[in-house]
N, C-alpha and C positions, 0 to 999 in steps of 0.2 A: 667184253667187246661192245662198243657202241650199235645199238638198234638203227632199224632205215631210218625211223624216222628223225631221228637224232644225229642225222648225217646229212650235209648237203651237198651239192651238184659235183663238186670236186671230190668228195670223200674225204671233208675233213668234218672233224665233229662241232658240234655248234656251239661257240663259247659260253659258259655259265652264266646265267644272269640273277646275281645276288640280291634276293627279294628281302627289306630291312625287316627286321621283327617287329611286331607292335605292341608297343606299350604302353594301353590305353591310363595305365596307374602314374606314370609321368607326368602326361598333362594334366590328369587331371586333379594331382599336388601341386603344378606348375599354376594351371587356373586358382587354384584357393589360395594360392602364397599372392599369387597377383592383387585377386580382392579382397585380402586381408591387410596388404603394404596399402592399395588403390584407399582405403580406409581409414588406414594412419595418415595417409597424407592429407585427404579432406580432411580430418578432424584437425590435426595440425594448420592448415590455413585457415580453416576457416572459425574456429575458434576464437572468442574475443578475447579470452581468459591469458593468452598464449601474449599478447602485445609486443607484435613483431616492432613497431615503432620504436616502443621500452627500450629492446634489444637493440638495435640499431642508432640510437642514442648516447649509450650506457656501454656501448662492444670497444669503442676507445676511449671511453671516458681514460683521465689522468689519475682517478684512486685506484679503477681498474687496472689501466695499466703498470702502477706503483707496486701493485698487486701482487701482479704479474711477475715483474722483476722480483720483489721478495722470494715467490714463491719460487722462482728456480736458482735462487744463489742457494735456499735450503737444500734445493736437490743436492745441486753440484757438490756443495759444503760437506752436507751428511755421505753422499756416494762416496765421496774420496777419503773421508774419514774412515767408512765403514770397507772401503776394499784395502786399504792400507792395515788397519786392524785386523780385516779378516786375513789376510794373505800370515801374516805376524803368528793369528793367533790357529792357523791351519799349521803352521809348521812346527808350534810346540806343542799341538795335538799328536803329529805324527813324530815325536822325537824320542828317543829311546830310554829319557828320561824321564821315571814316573812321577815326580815331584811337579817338573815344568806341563807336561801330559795332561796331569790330573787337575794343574791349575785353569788349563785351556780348556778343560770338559767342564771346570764348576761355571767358569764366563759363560758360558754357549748354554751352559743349564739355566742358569738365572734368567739371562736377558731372553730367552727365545721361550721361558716360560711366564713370562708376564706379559700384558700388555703393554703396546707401545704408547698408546694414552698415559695408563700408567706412569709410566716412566718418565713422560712429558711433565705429567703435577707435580713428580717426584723433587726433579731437578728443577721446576719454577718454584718448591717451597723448600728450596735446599738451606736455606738462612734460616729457617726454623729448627734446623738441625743443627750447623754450624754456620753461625753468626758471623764468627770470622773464621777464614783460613789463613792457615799457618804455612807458607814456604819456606824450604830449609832442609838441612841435612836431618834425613829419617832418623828418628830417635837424640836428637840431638838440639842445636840451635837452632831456631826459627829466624828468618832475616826479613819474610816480610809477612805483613797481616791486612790483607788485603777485605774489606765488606765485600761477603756474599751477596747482598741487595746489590752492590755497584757492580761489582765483578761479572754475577751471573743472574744477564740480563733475557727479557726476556725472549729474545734472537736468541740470546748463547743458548737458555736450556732448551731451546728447540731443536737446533745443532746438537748439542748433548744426546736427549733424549733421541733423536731419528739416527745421529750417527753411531753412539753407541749400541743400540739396538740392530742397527743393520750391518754392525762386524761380525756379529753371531751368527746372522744369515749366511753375511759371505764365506764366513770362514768352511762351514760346511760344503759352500760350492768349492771353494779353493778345495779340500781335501778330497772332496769328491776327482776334479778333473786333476790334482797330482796322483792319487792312487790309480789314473785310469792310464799312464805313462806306462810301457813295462818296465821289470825291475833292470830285465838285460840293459836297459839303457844307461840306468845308475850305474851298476857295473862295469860300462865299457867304458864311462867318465873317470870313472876311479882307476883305474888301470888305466888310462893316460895321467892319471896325478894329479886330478882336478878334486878340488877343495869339496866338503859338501854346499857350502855357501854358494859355490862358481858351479858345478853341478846342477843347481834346481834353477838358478840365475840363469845358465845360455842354455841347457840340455833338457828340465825338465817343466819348467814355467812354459817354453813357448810352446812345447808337443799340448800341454795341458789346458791351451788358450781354446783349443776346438770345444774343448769340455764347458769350459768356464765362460766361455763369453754368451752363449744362450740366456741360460739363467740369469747374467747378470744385467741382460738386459732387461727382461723382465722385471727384474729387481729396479733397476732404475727406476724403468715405467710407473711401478708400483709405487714409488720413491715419492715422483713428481705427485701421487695423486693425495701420497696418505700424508704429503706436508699441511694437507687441509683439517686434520687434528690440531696442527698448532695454531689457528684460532683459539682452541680453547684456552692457550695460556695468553692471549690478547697479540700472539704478533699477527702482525699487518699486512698478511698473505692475500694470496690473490681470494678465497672465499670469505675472511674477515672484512678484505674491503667492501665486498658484497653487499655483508652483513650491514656495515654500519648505512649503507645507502639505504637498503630496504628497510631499515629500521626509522630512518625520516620519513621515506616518500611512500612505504607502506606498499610497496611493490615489487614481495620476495621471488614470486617466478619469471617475470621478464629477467632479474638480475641474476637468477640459478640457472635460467638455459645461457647468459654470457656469460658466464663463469667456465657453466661445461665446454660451449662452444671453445674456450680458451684452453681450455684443461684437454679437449680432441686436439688443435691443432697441436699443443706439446707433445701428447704423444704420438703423432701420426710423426712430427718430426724424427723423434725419437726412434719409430719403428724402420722410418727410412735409415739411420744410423747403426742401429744393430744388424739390420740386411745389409749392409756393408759391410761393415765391421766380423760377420758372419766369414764372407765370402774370400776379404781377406786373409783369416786366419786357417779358413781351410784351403788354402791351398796346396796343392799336394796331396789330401786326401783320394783315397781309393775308386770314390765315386765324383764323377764328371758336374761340374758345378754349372748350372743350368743359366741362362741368359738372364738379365737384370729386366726391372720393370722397365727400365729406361732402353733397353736394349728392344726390350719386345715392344714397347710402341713406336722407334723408330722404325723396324722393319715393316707392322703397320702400315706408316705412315707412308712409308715407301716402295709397298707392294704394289704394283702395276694395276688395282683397280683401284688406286686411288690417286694416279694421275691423271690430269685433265688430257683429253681425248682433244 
């Protein structure tokens, strides 16, 4: 029972008045993050060493942007290489046959236990291996003899090297989100009479897309940055065009922070596209898919304290 004095004139009791807790350890991590960021950015402006001019000169240069474009036709090129091989080399991991099985666990052993550097030099000095190759029926007639030097150039073995190596990635993520489908599903395909090919095609690839499309974003991501290896076999990427600037004008950090600057906006694009891409494929999942970025700054925008009075 409520005491007098917790009672007022009418005999109702007085409503609670919820006093916040204090957390003096908050602010005062919130203060040292403040003068620690307030530090980075003095030292960022005001630094000469930093030559915001440089930048700002050199951020659309034409080698730059030449760059640029090389470096995400490699994305594109290698991704779709490397989810096409992996989806390929996921489904003769998981096949009932130990021969084709065992051939898909030695690819994924190799490529995923070497470097992708590696594997860059490998295939840029593939003509010291074979000079020429030979096309033609295996074991039999050759019909053409194409030069290594001509053939595989140094674009190709960068494609090569980023897209072979990143089927071994994917394929892991592929088998990852098929084996996360349950099996009741395959089952009830097959008892309506569906192929295993039509099976994983309409019934178990898109349940598996929730799985697979996270990491392959990432993988993308990842994709865009580590094409900057292939500098080392001389193609013309967005940090080799850098390179060859700052190796005139002798001015490597104005031309590495517009590199990065270029190298964030790819991937902030990028991370806009996989939170789509995300949201799309879960649809129908269990749990309530929360508003977009774009969704919560309209509301923002158009909250009632932020109309003109």
């Amino acid at each position: 029972m409520p005491s007098h004095e917790d009672t007022n004139a009418t005999g109702r009791p007085e409503d609670i008045r919820a006093v916040p807790v204090r957390r003096p350890g908050r602010w005062i991590a919130a203060a040292i993050v403040l003068v620690v960021a307030a530090s980075l950015v003095r030292s960022v402006v005001t630094t000469s060493g930093f030559q915001w001019s440089v930048v700002g000169e050199y951020l659309f240069d034409h080698r730059i942007l030449e760059g640029l474009v090389v470096t995400i036709e490699l994305t594109v090129i290698a991704m779709a290489i490397g989810i096409l091989l992996g989806v390929i080399l996921a489904v003769m991991r998981l096949s009932p046959n130990p021969l084709i099985s065992r051939a898909s666990w030695l690819y994924i052993f190799a490529f995923r236990g070497t470097p992708v550097l590696v594997q860059l030099l490998f295939w840029y000095n593939i003509a010291a291996l074979y000079p020429k190759l030979s096309l033609g029926v295996p074991f039999g007639p050759a019909f053409v003899h194409p030069d290594a030097n001509t053939l595989v150039t140094a674009f190709r073995a960068g494609i090569l090297g980023l897209g072979l190596n990143e089927g071994a990635y994917m394929a892991e993520i592929v088998r990852a989100g098929i084996i996360s489908v349950d099996d009741g599903q395959t089952d009830a395909a097959q008892s309506l009479g569906m192929t295993r090919v039509q099976t994983l095609r309409r019934i178990v690839l898109p349940q598996a897309m929730r799985v697979i499309i996270p990491p392959t974003g990432n993988e993308t991501i990842s994709m865009l940055k580590t094409t900057s290896l292939a500098s080392v076999i001389t193609v013309t990427e967005l940090l080799y065009a850098a390179q060859l600037i700052y190796s005139v004008n002798f001015k490597p950090i104005p031309l590495l922070i517009t590199v990065s600057i270029w190298y964030l906006v790819c991937t902030s694009v990028l991370y806009v596209g996989q939170h789509y891409l995300e949201r799309y494929y879960g649809r129908g999942a269990s749990r309530e898919l929360g508003p977009t970025a774009l969704t919560r700054w309209r509301a923002a925008m158009l909250s009632p304290k932020h109309e003109w009075s």
